[in-house]
C-alpha positions as CSV (number, residue, x, y, z in Angstrom):
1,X,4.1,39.6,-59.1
2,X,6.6,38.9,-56.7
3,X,5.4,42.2,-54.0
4,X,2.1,40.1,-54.3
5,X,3.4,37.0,-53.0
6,X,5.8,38.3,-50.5
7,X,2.3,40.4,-49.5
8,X,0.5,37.1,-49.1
9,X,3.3,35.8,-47.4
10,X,3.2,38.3,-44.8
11,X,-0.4,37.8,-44.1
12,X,0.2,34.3,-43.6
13,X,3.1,34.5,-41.4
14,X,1.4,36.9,-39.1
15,X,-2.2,34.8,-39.0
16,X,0.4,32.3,-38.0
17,X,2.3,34.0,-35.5
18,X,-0.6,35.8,-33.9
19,X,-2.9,32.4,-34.0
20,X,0.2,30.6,-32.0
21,X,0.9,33.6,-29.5
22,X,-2.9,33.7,-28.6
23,X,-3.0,30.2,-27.8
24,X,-0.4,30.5,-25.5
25,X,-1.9,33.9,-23.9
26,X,-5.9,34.9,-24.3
27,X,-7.1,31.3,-25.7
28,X,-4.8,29.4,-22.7
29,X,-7.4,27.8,-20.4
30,X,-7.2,27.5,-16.6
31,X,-4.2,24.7,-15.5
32,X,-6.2,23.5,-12.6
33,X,-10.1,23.4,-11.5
34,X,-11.3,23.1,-7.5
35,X,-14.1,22.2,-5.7
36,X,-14.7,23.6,-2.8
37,X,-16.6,22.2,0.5
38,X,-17.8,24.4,3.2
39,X,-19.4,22.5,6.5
40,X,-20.8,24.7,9.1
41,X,-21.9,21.8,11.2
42,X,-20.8,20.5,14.5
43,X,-20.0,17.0,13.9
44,X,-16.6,15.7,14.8
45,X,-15.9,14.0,11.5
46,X,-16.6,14.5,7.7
47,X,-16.3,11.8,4.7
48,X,-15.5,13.1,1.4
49,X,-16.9,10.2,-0.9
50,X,-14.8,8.6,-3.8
51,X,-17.5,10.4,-6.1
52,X,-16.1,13.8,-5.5
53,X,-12.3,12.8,-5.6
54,X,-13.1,11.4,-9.1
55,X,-15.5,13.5,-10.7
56,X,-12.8,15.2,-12.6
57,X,-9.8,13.1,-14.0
58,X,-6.3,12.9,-12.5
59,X,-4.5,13.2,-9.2
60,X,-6.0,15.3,-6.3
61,X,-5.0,17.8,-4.4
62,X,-6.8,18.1,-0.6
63,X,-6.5,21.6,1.4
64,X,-7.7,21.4,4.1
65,X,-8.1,24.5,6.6
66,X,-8.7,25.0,10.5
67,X,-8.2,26.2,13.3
68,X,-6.4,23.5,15.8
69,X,-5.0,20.0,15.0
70,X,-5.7,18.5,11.4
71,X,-6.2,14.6,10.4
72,X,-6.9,13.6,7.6
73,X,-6.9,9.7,6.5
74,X,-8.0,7.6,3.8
75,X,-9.3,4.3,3.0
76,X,-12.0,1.8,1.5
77,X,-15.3,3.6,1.7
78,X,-17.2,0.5,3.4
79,X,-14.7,0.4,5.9
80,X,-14.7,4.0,6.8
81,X,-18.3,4.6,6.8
82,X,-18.3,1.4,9.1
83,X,-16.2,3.6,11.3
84,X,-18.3,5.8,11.4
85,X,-21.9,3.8,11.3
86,X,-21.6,5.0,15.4
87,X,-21.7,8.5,15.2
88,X,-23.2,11.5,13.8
89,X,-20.7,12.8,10.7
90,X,-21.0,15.3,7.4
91,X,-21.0,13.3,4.4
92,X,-19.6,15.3,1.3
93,X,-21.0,13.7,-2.4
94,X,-21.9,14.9,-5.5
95,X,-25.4,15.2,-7.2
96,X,-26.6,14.4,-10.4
97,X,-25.1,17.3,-11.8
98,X,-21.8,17.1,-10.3
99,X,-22.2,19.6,-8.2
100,X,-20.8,18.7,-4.2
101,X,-23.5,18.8,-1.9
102,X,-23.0,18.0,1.7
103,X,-25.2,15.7,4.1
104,X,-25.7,15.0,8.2
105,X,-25.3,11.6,8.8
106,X,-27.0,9.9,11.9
107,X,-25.5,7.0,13.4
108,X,-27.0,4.0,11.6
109,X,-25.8,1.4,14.8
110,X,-26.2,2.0,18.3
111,X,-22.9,3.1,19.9
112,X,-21.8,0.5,22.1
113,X,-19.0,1.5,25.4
114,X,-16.1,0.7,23.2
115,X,-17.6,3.3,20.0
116,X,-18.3,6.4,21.8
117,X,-18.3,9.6,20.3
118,X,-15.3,11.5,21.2
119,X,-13.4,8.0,20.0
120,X,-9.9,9.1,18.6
121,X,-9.2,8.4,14.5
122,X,-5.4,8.9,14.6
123,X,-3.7,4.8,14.4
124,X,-6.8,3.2,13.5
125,X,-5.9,-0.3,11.6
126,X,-8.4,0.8,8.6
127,X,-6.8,3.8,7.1
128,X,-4.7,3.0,4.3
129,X,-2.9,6.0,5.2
130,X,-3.0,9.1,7.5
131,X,-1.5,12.6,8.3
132,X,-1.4,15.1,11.0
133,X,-1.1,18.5,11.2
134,X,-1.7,21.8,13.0
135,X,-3.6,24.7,11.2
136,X,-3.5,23.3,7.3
137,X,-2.9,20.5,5.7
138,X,-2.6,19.8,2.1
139,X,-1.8,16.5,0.1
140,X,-1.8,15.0,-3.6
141,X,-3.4,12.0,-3.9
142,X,-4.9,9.7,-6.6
143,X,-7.6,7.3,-5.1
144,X,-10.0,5.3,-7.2
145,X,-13.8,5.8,-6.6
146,X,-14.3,3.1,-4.4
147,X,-12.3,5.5,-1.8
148,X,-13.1,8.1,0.7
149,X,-11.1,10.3,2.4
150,X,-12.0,11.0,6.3
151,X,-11.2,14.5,7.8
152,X,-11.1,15.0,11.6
153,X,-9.7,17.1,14.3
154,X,-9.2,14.8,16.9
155,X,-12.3,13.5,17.1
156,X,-13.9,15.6,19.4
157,X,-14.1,18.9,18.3
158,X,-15.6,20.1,14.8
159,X,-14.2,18.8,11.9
160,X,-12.0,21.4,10.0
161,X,-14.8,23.5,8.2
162,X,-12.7,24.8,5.0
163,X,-11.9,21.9,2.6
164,X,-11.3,22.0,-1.3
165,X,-9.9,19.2,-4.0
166,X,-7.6,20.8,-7.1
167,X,-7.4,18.8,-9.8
168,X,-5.1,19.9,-12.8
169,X,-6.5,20.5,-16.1
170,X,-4.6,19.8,-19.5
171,X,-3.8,23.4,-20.6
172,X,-1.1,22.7,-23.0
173,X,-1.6,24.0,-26.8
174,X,0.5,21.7,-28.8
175,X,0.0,23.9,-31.7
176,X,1.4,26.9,-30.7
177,X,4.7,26.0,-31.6
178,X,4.4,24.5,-35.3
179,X,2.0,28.0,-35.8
180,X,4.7,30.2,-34.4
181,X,7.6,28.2,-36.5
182,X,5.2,28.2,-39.7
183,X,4.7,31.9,-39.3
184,X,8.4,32.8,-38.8
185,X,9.8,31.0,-42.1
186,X,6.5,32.2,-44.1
187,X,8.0,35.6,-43.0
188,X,11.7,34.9,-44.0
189,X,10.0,33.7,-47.4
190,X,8.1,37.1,-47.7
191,X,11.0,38.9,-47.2
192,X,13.4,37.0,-49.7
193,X,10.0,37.7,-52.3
194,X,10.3,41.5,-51.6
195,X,13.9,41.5,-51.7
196,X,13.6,39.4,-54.8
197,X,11.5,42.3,-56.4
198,X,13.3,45.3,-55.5
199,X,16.0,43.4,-57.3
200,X,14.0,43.2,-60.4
201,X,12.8,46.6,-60.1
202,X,16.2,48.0,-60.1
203,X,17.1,45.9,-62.2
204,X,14.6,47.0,-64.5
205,X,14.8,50.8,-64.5
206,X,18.7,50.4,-64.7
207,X,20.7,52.6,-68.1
208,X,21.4,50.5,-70.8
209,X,25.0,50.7,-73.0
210,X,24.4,51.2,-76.6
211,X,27.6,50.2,-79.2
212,X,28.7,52.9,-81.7
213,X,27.5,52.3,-85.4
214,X,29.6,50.3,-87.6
215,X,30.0,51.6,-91.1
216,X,28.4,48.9,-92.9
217,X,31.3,48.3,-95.4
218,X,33.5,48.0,-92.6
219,X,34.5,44.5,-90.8
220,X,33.8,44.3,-87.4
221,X,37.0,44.5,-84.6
222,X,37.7,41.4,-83.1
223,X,39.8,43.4,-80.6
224,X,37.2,46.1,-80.0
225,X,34.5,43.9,-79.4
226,X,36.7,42.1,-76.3
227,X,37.2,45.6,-75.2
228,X,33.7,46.4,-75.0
229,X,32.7,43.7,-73.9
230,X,34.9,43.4,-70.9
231,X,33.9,47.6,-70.4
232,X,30.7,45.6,-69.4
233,X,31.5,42.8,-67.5
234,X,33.6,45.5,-65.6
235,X,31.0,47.7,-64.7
236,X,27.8,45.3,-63.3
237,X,30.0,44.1,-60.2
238,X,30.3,47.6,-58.9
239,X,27.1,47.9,-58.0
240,X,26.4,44.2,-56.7
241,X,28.2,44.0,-53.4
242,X,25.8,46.5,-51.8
243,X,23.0,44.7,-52.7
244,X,24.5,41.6,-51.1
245,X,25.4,43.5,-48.1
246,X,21.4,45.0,-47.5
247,X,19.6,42.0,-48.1
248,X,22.2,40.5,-45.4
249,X,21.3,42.9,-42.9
250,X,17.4,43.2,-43.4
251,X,17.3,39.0,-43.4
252,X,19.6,38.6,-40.2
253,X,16.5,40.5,-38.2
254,X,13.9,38.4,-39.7
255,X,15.6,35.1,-38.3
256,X,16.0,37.4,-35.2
257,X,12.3,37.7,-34.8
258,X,11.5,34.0,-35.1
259,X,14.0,32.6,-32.4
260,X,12.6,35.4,-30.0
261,X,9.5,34.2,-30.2
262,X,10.3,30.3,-30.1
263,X,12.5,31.3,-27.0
264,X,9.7,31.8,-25.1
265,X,7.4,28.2,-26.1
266,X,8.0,25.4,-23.7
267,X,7.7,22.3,-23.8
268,X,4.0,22.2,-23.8
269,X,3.6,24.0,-26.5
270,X,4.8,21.7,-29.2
271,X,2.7,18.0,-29.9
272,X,4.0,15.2,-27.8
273,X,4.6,12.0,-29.8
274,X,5.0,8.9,-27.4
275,X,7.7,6.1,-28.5
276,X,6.2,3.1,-29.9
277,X,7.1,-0.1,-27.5
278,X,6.3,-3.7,-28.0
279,X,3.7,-3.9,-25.2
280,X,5.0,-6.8,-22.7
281,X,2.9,-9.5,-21.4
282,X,1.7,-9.1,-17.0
283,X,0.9,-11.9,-15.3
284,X,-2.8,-12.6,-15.4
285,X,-4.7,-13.0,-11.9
286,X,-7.6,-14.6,-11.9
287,X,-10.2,-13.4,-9.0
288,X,-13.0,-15.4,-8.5
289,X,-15.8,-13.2,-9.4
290,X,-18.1,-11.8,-6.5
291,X,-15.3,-12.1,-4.0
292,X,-14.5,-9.7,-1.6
293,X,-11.6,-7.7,-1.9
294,X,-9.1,-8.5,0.9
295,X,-9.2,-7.2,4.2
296,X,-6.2,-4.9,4.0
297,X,-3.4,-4.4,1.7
298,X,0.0,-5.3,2.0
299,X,1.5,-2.0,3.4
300,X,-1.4,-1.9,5.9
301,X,-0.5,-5.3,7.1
302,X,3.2,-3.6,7.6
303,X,1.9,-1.5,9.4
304,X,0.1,-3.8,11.8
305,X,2.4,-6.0,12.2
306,X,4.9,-2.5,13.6
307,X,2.6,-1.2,15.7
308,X,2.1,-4.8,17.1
309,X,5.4,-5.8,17.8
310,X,6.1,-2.1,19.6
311,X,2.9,-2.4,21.6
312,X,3.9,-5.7,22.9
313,X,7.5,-5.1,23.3
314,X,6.0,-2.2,26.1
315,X,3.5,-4.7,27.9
316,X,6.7,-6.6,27.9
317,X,9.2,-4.5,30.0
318,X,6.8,-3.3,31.8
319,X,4.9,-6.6,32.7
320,X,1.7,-5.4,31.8
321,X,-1.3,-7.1,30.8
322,X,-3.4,-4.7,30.1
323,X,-1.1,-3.3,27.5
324,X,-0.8,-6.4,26.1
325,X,-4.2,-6.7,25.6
326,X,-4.3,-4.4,23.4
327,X,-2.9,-6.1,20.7
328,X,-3.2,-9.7,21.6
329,X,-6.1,-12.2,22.6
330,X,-6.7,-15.7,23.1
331,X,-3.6,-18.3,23.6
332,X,-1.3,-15.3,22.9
333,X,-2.4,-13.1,25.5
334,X,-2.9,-16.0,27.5
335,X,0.7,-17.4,27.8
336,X,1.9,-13.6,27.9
337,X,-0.1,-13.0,31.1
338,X,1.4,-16.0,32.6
339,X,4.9,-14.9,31.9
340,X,4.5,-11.5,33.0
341,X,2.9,-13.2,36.8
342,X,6.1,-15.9,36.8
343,X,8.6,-13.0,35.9
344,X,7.4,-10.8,38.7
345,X,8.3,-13.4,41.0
346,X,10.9,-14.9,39.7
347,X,13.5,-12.2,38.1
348,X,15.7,-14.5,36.4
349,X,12.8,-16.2,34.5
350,X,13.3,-15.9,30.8
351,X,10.7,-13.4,28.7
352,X,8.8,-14.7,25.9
353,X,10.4,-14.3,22.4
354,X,9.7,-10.7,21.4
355,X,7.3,-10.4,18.3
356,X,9.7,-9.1,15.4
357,X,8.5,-6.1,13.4
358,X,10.0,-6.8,9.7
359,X,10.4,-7.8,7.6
360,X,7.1,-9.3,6.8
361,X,7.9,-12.1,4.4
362,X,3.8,-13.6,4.0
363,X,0.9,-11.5,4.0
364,X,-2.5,-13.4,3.5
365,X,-5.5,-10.8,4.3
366,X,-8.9,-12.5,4.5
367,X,-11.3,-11.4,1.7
368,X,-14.5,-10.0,3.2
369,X,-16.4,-6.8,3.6
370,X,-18.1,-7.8,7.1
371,X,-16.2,-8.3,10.5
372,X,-14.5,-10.0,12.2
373,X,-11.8,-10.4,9.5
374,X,-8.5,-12.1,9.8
375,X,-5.0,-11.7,8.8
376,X,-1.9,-14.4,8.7
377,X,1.7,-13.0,8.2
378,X,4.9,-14.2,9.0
379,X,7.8,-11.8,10.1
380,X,11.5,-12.6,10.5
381,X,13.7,-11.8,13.4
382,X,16.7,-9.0,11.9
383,X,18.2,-10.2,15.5
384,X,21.2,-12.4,14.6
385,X,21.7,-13.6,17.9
386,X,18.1,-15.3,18.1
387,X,16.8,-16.1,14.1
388,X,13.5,-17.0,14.0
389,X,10.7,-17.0,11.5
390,X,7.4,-15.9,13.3
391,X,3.7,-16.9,12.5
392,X,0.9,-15.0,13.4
393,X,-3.0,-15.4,12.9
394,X,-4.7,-11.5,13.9
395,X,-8.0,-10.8,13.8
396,X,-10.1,-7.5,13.9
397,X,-13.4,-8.4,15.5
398,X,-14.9,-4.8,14.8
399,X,-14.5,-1.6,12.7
400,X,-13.1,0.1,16.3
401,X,-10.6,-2.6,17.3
402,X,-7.6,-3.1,16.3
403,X,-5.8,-5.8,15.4
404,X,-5.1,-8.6,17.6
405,X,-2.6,-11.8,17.5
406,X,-4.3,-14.7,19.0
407,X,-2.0,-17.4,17.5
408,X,1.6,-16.7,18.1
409,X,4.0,-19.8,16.9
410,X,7.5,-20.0,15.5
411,X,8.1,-21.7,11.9
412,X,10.9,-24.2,11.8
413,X,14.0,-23.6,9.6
414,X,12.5,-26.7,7.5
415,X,9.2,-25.9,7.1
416,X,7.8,-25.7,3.4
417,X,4.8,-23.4,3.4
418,X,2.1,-24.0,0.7
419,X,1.3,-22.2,-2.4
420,X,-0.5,-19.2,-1.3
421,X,-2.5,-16.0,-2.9
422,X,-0.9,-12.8,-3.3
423,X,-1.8,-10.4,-0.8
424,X,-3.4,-8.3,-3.2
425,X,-5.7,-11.1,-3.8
426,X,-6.3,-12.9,-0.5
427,X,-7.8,-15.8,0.8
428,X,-11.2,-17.3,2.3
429,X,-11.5,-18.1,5.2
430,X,-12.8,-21.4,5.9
431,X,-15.2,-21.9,8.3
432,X,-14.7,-23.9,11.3
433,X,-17.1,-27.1,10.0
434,X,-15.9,-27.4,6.5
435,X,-16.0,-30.9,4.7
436,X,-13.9,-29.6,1.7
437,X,-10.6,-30.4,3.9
438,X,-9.5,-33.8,5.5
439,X,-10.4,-32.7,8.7
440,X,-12.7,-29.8,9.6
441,X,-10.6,-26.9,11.3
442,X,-12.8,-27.4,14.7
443,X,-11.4,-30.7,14.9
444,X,-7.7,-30.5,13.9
445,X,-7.4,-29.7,18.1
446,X,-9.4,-32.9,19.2
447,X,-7.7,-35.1,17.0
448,X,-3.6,-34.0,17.4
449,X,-4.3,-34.4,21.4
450,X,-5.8,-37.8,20.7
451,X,-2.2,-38.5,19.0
452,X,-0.1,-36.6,22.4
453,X,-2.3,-39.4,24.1
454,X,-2.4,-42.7,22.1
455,X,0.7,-42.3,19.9
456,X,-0.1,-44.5,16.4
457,X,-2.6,-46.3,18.2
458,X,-5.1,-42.8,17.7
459,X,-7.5,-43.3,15.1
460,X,-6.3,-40.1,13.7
461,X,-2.4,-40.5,13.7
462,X,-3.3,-42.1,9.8
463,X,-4.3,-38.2,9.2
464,X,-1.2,-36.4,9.9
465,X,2.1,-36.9,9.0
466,X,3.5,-37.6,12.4
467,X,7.5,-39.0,11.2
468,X,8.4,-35.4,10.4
469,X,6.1,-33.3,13.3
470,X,9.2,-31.9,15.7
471,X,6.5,-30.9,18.3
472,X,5.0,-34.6,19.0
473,X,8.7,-35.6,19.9
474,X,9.4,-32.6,22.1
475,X,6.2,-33.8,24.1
476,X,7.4,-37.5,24.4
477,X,10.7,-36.0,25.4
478,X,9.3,-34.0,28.1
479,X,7.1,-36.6,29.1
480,X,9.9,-38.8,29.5
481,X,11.9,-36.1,31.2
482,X,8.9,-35.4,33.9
483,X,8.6,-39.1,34.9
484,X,12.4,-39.8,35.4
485,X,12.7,-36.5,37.5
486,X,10.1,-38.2,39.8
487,X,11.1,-41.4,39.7
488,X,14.4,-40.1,41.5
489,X,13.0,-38.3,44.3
490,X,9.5,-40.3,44.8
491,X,9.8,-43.6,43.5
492,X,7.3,-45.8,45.2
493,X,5.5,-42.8,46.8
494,X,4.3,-40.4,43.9
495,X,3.1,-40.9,40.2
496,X,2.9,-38.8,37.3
497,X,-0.1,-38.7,34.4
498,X,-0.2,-36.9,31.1
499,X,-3.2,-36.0,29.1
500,X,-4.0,-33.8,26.3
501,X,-7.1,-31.6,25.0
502,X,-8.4,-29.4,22.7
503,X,-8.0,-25.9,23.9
504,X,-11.4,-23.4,24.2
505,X,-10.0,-20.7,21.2
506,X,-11.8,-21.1,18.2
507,X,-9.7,-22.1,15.1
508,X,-8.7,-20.1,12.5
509,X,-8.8,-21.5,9.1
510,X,-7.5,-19.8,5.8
511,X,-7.3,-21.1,2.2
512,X,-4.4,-21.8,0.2
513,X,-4.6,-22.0,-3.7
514,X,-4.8,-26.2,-3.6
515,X,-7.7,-25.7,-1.8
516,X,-6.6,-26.8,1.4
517,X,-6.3,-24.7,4.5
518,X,-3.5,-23.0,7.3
519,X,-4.9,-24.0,10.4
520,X,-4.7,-22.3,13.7
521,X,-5.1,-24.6,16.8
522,X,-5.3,-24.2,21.0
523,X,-4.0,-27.8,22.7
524,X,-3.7,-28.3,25.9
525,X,-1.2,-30.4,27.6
526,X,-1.7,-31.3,31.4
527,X,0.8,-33.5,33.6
528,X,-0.8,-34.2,37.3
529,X,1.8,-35.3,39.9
530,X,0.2,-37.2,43.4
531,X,1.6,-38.9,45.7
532,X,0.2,-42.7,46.0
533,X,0.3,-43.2,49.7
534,X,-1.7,-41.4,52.8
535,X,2.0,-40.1,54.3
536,X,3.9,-38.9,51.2
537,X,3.9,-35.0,49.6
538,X,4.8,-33.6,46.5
539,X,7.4,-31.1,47.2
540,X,8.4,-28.3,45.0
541,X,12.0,-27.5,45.7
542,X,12.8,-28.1,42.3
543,X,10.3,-26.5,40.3
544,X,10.1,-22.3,41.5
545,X,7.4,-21.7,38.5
546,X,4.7,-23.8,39.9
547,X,5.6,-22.7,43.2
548,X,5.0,-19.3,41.9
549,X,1.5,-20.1,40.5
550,X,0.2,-22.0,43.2
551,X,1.6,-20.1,45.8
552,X,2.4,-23.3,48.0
553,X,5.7,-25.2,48.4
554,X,4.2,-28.6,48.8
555,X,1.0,-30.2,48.8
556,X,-0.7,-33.8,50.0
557,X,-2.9,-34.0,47.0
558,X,-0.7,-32.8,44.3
559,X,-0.5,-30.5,41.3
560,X,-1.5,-30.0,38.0
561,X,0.3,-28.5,35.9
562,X,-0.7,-27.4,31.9
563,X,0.8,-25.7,29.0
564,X,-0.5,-24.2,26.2
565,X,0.3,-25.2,22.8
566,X,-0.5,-23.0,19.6
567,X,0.0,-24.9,16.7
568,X,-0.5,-24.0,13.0
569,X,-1.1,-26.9,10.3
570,X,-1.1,-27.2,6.4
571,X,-4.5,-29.3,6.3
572,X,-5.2,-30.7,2.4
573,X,-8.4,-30.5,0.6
574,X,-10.6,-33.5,0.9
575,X,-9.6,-36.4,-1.5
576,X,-5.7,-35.2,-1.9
577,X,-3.1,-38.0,-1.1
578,X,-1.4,-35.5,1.5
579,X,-1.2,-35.9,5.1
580,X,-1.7,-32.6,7.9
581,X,1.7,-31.6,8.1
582,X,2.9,-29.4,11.2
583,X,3.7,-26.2,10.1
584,X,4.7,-24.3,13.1
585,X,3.9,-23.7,16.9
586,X,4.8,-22.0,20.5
587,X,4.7,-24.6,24.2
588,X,4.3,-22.3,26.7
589,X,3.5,-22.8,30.6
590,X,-0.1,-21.8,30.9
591,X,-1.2,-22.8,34.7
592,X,-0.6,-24.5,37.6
593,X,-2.7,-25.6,40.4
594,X,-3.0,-27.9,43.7
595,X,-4.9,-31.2,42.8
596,X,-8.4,-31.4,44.4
């Protein structure tokens, strides 16, 4: 009985062994799947959709293949077939049945001068990301469906034509392992069964001792019976250490077998039991539903904000506008224009504070899907010799522009920003005629110029916290500054006036979570200096800038002179108890003029 067990034990332990080997050879699937796209067309560009990247689960990895220079980028799908709504492109999707198929796109807008074919994708302010190469390219990416990834040359040429996405497919056999160990003790245990009954056999057929006859009448020997039986005992362990010794040396190659073939299992081979954890609580955000996700995400806005400063920081040393303009509009580019005219004539005349490039403390994207679309951050200075705290509003006014600062200002040490959304959430922007805030963001301007002019007797100087705002006493300081300066040198013979206005940017508004608003302003500030009598001049000896701008030394009539103020403001939701409270701004000399 026992050869029939150690027989069925073998056939078990080699079902085993061969079921866990196979798994792990002939029955192993394929580790990875791909999908290949092929484009034999001649447009410049072509948009893998999201539905591709995700048709099979898990990270993707992109080849791409041609024959010059290789971009590839990736970003919202909206925003990058916005990009492209002005050109001809291959679009790359899936069917019904998951098979790729690829499509021409026509432009769905008409190009305008600025959108031309031919246009450049490297640096564009969309792409969440992009690379560049020469000849081949690949990446591993994991994007959600709601992304696309673009692939260009340089936008010109024909897109690279040989493009595939590898996923990885789970080819582990957790099973093979447990089979493989199963099989290996089910042959130790047919072994120590056949073992067992060759033992028996033996054991069995083995000659058995016989005692001599006793003669009945006759007692029995106590002494002989010791001796026989010790003639016995004596003679079984003769025979016993060789048995030991082969059933050593046949089992030592059966443990043999079954390390040799668990040496070769890794570690996907075995089951995989995650640890059991307490699952933590995550903060919950709540997202009203049917908003927009924000404009860009918190590394893009890094990003920006870089290529911003370093664009700027050029125009800069080299005084040009047009560079500037690249990256700034409005009161921004405004003021710099000025500067770069004054410093070109006047080479000890200060530049404007550079525009720092991290690190970006506040990010606060605004959530649409349409254009234009703005963006607030603030930035520190790493420069330890000038600290500041920079605030900017930038705004993208189409899917080909970039990113421009139109409000540049400076945050005071003191300031107290209000509670604002994550950047991963964003803000609304609030449009320029809202009633939901004390004061609608078109205006904030009016009424803060009214209070330059009539100090608490402005019907709006109730609205805004004026004890703490540090820019309403710079301007009474200047103010006072300007008329004492003429007073000495034209007493009698020249006067000075100041008046204030609302600036012609529009204002840029975005929500905070109280429901109020940061506010973006443009005030003017204006001082005219005349002289009051038919024989007197203004004179300019001491004042080289305006000289500069008017290109006179002295006039009979006068000048004018006006700065530019941009000013951000923490205006509260309508009802609330708080006042508009200054948050942060840059004076800067804007123009100067001969009085008519």
């Amino acid at each position: 009985m026992r050869f029939v067990w150690a027989v069925v034990a073998f056939v078990i332990a080699a079902a085993m062994i061969g079921a866990g080997i196979a798994q792990r050879t002939v029955f192993q699937g394929p580790s990875e799947t791909t999908k290949a796209v092929q484009t034999e067309g001649a447009a410049a560009y072509t948009l893998i959709d999201g539905a591709v990247l995700t048709s099979v689960p898990g990270a993707q990895t992109l080849r791409v293949e041609g024959d010059g220079a290789v971009f590839v980028s990736y970003g919202r799908t909206a925003d990058m077939k916005a990009w492209l709504a002005d050109v001809d492109y291959t679009a790359v999707t899936v069917d019904g049945e998951g098979e790729v198929q690829t499509t021409d796109q026509a432009p769905t807008v008409t190009p305008t001068s600025d959108a031309a074919a031919g246009r450049s994708p490297i640096d564009s302010d969309l792409w969440l990301d992009e690379f560049e190469q020469t000849g081949s390219f690949s990446t591993t990416l994991q994007l959600p469906s709601d992304m696309s990834v673009l692939v260009a040359s340089d936008g010109t040429a024909p897109a690279p034509a040989n493009v595939s996405v590898t996923w990885p497919i789970d080819d582990s056999t957790p099973w093979a392992g447990p089979l493989i160990v199963g099989g290996g003790i089910a042959l130790l245990a047919g072994l120590v069964l056949y073992l067992l009954g060759i033992r028996h056999v033996r054991r069995s057929r083995r000659p058995r001792r016989k005692g001599l006859p006793l003669p009945v009448t006759e007692p029995i020997s106590i002494a002989e019976s010791d001796a026989a039986s010790k003639g016995v005992v004596s003679t079984s362990p003769a025979r016993r250490p060789s048995t030991r010794g082969r059933r050593a040396l046949v089992a030592v190659p059966a443990l043999g077998v079954s390390v040799a073939l668990l040496a070769g299992c890794s570690a996907d081979a075995w089951p995989q039991f995650a640890a059991s954890e307490t699952p933590s609580p995550t903060p919950t955000v709540v997202v009203p539903e049917g908003q927009f996700p924000p404009a860009v995400t918190e590394a893009q806005a890094e990003r920006i904000v870089s290529r911003l400063s370093s664009t700027v920081a050029s125009a800069d040393a080299a005084l040009d506008q047009n560079a500037a303009a690249q990256r700034l509009s409005g009161p921004a580019l405004a003021e710099r224009a000025t500067n770069y005219t004054l410093r070109a004539a006047l080479p000890d005349r200060a530049a404007l504070p550079a525009i720092p490039a991290e690190p970006v403390q506040i990010v606060l994207p605004q959530t649409t899907g349409s254009w234009p679309r703005s963006l607030m951050t603030v930035v520190e200075s790493t420069d330890a010799a000038t600290p500041t705290t920079t605030i900017m509003m930038m705004t993208q006014e189409t899917p080909w522009d970039e990113y421009k600062a139109s409000y540049v200002g400076n945050l005071e040490a003191s300031t107290n920003l209000p509670e604002l959304a994550a950047p991963y959430v964003g803000a609304t922007q609030v449009p320029p005629d809202s009633s939901f805030l004390t004061l609608a963001p078109e205006k904030v301007a009016a009424a803060y110029a009214d209070i330059i002019n009539n100090g608490e007797n402005s019907t709006s100087a109730a609205l805004f916290d004026t004890a703490n705002d540090l820019l309403l006493s710079a301007i009474q300081d200047n103010k006072t500054k300007r008329t004492d300066e003429l007073n000495q040198t034209g007493a009698g013979t020249a006067e000075i006036s100041f008046a204030a206005s609302a600036g012609p940017a529009t204002p840029i508004a975005l929500a905070t979570l109280d429901t109020g608003a940061i506010v973006a302003v443009n005030v003017y500030e204006s001082d005219t200096a005349k002289p009051t009598n038919a024989d007197a001049v203004i004179k300019l000896d001491n004042n080289p800038a305006v000289k500069a701008l008017t290109g006179v030394d002295q006039s009979a009539t006068g000048f004018t002179t006006t700065y530019s103020d941009q000013v951000f403001f923490y205006v509260p939701s309508q009802g609330s108890d708080d006042k508009i409270r200054l948050l942060g701004y840059r004076s800067s000399l804007l123009e100067a003029k001969v009085s008519p």
